[in-house]
N, CA and C atoms as a LAMMPS dump frame, in Angstrom:
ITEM: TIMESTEP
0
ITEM: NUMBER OF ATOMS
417
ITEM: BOX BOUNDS ff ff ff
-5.0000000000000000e+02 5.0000000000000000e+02
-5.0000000000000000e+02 5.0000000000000000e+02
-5.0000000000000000e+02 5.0000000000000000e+02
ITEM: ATOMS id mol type element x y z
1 1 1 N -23.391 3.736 7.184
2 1 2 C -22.135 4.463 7.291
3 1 3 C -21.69 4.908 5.892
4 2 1 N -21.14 6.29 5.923
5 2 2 C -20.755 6.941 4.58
6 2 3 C -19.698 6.149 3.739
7 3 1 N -19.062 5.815 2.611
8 3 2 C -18.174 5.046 2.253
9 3 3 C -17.108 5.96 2.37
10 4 1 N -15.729 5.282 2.328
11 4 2 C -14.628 5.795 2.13
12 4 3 C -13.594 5.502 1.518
13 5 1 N -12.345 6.461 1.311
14 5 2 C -11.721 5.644 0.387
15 5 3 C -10.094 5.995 1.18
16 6 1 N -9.596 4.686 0.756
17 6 2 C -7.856 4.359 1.478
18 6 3 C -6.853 4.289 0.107
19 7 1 N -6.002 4.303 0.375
20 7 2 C -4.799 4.289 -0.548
21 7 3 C -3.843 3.014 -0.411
22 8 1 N -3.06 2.007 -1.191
23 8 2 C -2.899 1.195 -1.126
24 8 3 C -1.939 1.255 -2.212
25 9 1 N -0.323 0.65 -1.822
26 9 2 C 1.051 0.053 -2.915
27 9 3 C 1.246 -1.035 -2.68
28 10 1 N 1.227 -2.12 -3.131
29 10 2 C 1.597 -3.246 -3.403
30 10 3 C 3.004 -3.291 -3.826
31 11 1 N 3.726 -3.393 -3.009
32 11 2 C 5.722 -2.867 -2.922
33 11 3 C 6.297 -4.174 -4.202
34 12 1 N 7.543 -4.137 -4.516
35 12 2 C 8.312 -4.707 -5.166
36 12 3 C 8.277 -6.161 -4.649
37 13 1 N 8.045 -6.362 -3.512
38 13 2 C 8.396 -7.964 -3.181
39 13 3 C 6.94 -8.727 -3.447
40 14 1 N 5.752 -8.185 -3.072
41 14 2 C 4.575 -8.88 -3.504
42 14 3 C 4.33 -8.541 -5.352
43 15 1 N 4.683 -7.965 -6.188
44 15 2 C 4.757 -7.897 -7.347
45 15 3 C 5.568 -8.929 -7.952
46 16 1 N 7.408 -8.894 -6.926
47 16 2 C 7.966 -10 -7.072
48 16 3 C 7.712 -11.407 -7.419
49 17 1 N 6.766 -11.464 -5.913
50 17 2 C 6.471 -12.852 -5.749
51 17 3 C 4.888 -13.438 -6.056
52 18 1 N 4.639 -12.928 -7.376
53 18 2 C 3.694 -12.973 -8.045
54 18 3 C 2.056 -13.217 -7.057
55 19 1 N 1.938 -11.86 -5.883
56 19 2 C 1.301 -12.406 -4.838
57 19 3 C -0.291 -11.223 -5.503
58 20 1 N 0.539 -10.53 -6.299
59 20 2 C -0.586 -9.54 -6.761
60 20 3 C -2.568 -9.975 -6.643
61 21 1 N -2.714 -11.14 -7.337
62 21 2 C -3.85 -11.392 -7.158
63 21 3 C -4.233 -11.745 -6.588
64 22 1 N -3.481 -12.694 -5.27
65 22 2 C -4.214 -13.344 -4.177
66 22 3 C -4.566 -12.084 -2.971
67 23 1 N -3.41 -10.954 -3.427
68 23 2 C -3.82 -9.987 -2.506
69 23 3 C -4.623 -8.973 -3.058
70 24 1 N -5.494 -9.04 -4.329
71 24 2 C -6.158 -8.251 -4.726
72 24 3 C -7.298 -9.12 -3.937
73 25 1 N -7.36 -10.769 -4.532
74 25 2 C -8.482 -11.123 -3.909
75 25 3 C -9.218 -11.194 -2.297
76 26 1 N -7.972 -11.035 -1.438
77 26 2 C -8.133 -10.568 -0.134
78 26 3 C -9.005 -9.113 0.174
79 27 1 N -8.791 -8.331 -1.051
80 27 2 C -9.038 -6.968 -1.039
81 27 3 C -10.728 -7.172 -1.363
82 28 1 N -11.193 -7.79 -2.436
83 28 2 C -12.168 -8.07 -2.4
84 28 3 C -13.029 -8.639 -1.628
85 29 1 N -12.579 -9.794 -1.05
86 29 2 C -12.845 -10.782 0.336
87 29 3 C -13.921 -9.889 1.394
88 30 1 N -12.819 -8.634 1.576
89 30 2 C -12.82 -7.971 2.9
90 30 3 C -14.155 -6.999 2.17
91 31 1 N -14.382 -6.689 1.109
92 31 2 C -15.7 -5.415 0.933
93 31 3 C -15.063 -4.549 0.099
94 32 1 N -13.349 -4.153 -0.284
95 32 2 C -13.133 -3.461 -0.81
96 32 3 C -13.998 -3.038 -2.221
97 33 1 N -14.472 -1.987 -2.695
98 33 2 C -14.358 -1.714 -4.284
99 33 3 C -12.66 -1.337 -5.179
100 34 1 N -12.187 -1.333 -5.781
101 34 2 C -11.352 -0.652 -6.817
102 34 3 C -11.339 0.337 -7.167
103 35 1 N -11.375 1.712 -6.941
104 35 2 C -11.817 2.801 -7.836
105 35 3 C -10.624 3.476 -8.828
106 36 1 N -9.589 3.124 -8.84
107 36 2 C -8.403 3.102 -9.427
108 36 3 C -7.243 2.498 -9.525
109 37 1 N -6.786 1.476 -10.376
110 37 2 C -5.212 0.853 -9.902
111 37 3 C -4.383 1.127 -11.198
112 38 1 N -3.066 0.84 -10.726
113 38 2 C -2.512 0.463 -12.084
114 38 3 C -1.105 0.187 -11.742
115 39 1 N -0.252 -0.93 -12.2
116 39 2 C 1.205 -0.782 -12.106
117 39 3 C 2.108 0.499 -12.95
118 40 1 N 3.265 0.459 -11.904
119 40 2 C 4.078 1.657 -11.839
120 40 3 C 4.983 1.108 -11.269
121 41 1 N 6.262 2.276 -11.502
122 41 2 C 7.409 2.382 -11.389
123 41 3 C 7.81 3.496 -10.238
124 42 1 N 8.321 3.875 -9.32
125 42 2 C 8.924 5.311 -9.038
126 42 3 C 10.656 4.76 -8.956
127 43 1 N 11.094 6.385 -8.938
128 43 2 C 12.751 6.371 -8.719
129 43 3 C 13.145 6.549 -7.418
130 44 1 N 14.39 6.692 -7.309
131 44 2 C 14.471 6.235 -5.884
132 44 3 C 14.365 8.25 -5.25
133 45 1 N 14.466 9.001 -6.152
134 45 2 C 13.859 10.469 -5.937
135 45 3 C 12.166 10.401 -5.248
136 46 1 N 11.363 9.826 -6.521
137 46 2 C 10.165 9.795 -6.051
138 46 3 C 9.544 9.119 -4.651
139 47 1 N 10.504 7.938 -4.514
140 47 2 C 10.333 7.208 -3.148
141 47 3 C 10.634 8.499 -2.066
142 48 1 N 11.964 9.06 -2.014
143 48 2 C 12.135 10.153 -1.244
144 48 3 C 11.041 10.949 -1.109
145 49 1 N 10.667 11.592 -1.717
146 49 2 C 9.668 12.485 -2.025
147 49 3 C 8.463 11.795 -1.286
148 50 1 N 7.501 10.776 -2.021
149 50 2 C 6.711 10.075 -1.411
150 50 3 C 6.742 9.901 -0.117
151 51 1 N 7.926 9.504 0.839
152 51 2 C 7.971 9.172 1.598
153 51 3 C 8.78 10.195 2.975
154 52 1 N 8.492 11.625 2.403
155 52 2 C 9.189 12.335 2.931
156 52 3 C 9.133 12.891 4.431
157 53 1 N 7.71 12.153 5.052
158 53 2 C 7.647 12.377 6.28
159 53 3 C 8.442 11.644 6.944
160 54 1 N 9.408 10.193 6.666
161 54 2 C 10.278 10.122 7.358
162 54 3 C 11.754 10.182 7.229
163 55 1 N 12.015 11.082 6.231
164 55 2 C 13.404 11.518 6.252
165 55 3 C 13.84 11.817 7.552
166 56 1 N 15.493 10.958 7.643
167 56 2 C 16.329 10.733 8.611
168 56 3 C 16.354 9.903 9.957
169 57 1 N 15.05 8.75 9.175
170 57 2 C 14.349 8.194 10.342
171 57 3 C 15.758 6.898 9.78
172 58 1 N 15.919 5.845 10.921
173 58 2 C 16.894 4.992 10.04
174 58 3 C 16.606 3.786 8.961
175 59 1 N 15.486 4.184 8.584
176 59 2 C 14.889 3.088 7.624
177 59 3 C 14.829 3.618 6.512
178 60 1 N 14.575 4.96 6.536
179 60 2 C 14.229 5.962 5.266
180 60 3 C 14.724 5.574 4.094
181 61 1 N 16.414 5.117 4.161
182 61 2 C 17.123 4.835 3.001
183 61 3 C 16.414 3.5 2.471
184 62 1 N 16.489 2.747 3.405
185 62 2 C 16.716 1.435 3.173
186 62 3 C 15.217 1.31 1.954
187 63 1 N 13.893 1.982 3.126
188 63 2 C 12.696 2.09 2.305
189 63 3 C 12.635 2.783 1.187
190 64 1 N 13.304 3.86 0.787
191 64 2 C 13.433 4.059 -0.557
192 64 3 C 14 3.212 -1.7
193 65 1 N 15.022 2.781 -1.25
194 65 2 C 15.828 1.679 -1.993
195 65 3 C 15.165 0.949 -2.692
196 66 1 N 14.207 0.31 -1.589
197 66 2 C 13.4 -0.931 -1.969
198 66 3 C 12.205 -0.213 -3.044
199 67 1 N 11.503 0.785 -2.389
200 67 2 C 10.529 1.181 -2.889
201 67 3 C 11.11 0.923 -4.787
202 68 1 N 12.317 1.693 -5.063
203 68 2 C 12.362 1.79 -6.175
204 68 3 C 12.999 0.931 -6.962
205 69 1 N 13.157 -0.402 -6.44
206 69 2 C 13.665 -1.94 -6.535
207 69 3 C 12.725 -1.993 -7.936
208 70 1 N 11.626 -2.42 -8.197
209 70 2 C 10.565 -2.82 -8.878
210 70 3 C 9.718 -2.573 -9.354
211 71 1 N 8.804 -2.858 -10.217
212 71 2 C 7.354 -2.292 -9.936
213 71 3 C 6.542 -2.424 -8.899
214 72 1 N 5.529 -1.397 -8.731
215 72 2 C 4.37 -1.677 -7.694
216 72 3 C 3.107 -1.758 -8.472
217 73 1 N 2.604 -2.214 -7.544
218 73 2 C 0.924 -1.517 -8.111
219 73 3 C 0.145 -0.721 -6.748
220 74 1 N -0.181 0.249 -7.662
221 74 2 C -1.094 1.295 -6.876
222 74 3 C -2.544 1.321 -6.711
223 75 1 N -3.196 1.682 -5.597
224 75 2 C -5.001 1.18 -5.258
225 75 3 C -5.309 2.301 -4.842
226 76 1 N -6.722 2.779 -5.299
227 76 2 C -7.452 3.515 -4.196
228 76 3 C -8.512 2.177 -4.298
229 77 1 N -8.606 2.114 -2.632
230 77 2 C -9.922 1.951 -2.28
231 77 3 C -11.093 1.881 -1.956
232 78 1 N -12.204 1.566 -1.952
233 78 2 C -13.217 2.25 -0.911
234 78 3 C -14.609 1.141 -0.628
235 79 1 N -14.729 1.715 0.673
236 79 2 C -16.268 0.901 1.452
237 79 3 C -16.081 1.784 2.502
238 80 1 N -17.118 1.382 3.329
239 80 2 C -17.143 2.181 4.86
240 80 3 C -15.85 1.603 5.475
241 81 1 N -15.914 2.616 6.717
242 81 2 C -14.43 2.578 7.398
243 81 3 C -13.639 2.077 6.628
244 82 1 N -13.134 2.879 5.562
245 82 2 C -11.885 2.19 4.737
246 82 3 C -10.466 2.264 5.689
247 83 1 N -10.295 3.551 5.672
248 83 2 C -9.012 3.556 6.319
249 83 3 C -8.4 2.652 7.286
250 84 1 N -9.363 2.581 8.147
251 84 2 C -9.028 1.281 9.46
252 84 3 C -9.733 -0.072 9.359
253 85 1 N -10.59 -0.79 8.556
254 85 2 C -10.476 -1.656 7.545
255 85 3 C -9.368 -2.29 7.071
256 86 1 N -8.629 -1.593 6.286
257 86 2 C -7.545 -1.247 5.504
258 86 3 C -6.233 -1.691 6.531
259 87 1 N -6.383 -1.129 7.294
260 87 2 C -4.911 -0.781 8.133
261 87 3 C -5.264 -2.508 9.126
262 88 1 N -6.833 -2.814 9.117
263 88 2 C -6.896 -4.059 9.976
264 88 3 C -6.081 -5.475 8.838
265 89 1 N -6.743 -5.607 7.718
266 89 2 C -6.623 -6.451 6.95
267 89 3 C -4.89 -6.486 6.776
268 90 1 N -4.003 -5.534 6.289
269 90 2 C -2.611 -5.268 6.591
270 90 3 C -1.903 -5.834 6.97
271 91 1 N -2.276 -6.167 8.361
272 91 2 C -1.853 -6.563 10.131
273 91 3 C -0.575 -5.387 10.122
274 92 1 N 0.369 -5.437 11.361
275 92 2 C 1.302 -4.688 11.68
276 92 3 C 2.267 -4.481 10.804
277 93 1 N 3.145 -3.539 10.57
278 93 2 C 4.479 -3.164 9.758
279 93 3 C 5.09 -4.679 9.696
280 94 1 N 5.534 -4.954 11.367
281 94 2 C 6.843 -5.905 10.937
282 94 3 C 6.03 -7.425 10.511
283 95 1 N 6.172 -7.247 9.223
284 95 2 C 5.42 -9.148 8.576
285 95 3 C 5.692 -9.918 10.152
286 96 1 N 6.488 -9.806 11.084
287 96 2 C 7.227 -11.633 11.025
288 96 3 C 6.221 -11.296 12.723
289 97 1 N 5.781 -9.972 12.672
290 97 2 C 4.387 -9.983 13.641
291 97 3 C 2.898 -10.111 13.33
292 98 1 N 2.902 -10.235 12.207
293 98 2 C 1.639 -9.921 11.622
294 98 3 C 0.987 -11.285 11.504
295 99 1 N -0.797 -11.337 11.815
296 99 2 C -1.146 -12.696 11.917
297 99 3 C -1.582 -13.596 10.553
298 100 1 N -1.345 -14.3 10.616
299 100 2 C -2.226 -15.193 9.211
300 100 3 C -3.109 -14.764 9.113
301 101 1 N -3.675 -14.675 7.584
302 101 2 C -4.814 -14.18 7.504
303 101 3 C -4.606 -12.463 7.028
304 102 1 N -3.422 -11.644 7.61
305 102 2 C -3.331 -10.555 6.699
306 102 3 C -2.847 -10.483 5.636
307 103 1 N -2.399 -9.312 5.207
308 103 2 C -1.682 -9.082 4.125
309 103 3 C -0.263 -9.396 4.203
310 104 1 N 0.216 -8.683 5.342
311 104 2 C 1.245 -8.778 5.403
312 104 3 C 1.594 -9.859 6.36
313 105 1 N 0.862 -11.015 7
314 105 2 C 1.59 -12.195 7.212
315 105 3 C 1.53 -12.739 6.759
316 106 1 N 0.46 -12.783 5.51
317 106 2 C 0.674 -14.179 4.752
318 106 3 C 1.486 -13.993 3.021
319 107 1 N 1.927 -12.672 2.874
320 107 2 C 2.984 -12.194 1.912
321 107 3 C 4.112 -11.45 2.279
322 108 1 N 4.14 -10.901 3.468
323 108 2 C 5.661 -10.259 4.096
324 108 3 C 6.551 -10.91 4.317
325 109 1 N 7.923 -10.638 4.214
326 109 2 C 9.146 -11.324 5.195
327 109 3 C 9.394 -10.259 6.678
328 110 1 N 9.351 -9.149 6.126
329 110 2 C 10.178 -8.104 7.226
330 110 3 C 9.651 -7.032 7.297
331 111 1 N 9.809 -5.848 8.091
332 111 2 C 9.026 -4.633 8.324
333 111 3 C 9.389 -3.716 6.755
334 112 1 N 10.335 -3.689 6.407
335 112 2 C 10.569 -3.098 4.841
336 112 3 C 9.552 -4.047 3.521
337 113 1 N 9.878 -5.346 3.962
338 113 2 C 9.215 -6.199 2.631
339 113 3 C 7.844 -6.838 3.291
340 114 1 N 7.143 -6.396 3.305
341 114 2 C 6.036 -6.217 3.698
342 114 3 C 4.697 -6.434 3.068
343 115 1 N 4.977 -6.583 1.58
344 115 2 C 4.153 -6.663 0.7
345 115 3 C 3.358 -5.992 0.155
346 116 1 N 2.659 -4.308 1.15
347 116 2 C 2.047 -3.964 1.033
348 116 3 C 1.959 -2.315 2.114
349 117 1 N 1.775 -1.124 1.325
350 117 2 C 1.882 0.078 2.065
351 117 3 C 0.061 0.582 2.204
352 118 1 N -0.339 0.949 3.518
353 118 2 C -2.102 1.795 3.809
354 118 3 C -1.327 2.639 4.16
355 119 1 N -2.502 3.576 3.569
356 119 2 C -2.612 5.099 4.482
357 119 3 C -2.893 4.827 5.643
358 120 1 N -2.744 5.845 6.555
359 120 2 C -2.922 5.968 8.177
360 120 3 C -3.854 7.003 8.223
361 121 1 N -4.454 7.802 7.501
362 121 2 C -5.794 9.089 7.525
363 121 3 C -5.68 9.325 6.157
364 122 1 N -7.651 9.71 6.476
365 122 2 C -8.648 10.332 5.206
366 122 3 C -7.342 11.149 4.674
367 123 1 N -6.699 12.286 5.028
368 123 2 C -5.687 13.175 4.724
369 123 3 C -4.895 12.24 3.648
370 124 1 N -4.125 11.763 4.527
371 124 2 C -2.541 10.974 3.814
372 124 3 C -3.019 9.996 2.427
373 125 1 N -4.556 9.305 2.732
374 125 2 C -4.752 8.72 1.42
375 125 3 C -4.843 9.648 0.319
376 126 1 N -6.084 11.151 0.469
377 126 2 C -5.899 12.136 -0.445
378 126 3 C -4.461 12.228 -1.16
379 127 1 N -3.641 12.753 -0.382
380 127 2 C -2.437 13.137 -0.969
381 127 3 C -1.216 12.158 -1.777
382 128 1 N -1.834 11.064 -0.823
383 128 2 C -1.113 9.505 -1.556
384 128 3 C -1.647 9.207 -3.06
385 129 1 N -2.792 9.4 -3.153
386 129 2 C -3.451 8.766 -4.273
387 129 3 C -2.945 9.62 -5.462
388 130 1 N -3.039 11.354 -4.929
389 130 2 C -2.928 12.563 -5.608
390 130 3 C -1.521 12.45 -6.207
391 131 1 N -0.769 11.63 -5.505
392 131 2 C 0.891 11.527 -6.433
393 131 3 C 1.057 10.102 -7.495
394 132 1 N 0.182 9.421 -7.551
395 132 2 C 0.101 8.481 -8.731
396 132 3 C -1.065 8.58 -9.482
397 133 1 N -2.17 9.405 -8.934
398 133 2 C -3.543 9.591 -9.936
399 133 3 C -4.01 10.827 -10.522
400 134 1 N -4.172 10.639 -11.735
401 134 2 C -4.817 12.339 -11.638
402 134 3 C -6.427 11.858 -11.577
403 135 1 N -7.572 13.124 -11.124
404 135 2 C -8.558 13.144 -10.86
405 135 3 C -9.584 12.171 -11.958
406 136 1 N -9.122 11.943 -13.164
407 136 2 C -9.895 11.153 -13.884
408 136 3 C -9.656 9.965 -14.038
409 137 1 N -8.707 9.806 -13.428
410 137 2 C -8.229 8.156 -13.184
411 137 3 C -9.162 7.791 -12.123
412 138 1 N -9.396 7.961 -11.517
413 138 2 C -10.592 7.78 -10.265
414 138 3 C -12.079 7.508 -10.727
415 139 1 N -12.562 6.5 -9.903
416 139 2 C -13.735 5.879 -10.445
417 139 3 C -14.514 5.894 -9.2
């Protein structure tokens, strides 16, 4: 199978709660490679922006807020089936559903603090990655 590559933020509360490496090492665990990371900052503009497919949804605010609470750190990833890989290892939005063993149950509290944002398509990672990387940052 061809490899692929997913997009990946590590939100303010797993940066917080100094969960960064156990969830890098999960990342590894699972097959991931690294082909770009780095901590960052956005404003609560850029969260908007970033996150502009769900303006006026009722979380929108709240998820910007947070987004721009902290630092993150930013991932591209890649192996075969990244994307849904990716979205398996995760488990669901709301942490307090998500099973042991993911990302987000074993570092989430809540569907906002979560620990951790995947792309949902080849598409959305392109364009995700494309707003924190430029092309030579990529490995």
């Amino acid at each position: 199978m061809e490899t692929q590559r997913t997009f990946t933020i590590l939100k303010p509360d797993a940066v917080k709660n100094q969960s960064i490496g156990a969830i890098i090492g999960k990342i590894h665990e699972a097959g991931f490679s690294i082909r770009a990371m780095k901590m960052t900052r956005i404003s609560i503009e850029e969260a908007e922006n970033f996150y502009s497919m769900h303006t006026g949804k009722e979380f929108f605010e709240r998820l910007t807020q947070f987004m721009a609470s902290g630092p993150i750190v930013v991932m591209v990833l890649e192996k075969s089936n990244a994307i849904e890989d990716y979205r398996k290892l995760l488990g669901p939005t709301d942490s307090t559903k998500a099973p042991k063993g993911t990302i987000r149950g074993d570092f989430g509290t809540t569907t906002t603090q979560n620990a951790a944002h995947g792309a949902d398509s080849v598409e959305n990672a392109k364009h995700e990655w494309a707003f924190f990387f430029s092309e030579r940052e990529l490995f």
